[in-house]
Residue, then its C-alpha position, 0 to 999 in steps of 0.5 A: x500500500x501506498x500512502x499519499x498525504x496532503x495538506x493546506x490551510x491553516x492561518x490564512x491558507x498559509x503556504x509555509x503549512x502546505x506538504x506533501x508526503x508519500x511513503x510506501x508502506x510494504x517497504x518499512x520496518x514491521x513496527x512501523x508498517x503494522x502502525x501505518x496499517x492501523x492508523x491509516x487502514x480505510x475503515x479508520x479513515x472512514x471512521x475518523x472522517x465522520x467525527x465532527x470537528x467542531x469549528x475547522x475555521x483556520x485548521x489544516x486540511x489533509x486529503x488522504x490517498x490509500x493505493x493498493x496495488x492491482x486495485x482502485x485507490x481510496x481517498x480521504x478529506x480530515x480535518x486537523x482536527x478529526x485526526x488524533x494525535x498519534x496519526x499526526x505524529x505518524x505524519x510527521x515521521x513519515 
């Protein structure tokens, strides 16, 4: 599985806030691969993606993309702050 993560938004659509990651999961450690499974399989991100989020006003906006190999890709639009904080942090790692 691929992953592919993007983001804008923030204060003022800041660009500085602006990134974009990728990262092919089949090709880490198994640590971290079973973390990126169970942060970022699809019936989390389903699930994450119908929290509210309260006032998203000056938040960033993550479009998650899941590509699995020989089938349809999945993508998911979170909120700053429909995302919990281990996942952020996964984020950063990446």
């Amino acid at each position: 599985m691929i992953i592919e993560i993007d983001a804008d938004g923030g204060f003022g659509g800041i660009a500085a806030a602006a990134l974009h990651k990728r990262i092919d999961v089949d090709a880490q450690t198994e640590p971290m691969r079973q973390k990126l499974n169970d942060a970022f399989g699809t019936r989390e991100l389903q699930r994450l993606s119908t929290r509210d989020c309260g006032d998203c006003a000056d938040r960033l906006t993550y479009r998650i993309t899941l590509s699995f190999e020989g089938r349809r890709s999945r993508s998911f639009t979170l909120r700053e702050d429909q995302i919990p904080p281990e996942m952020l942090d996964l984020i950063d790692r990446m």
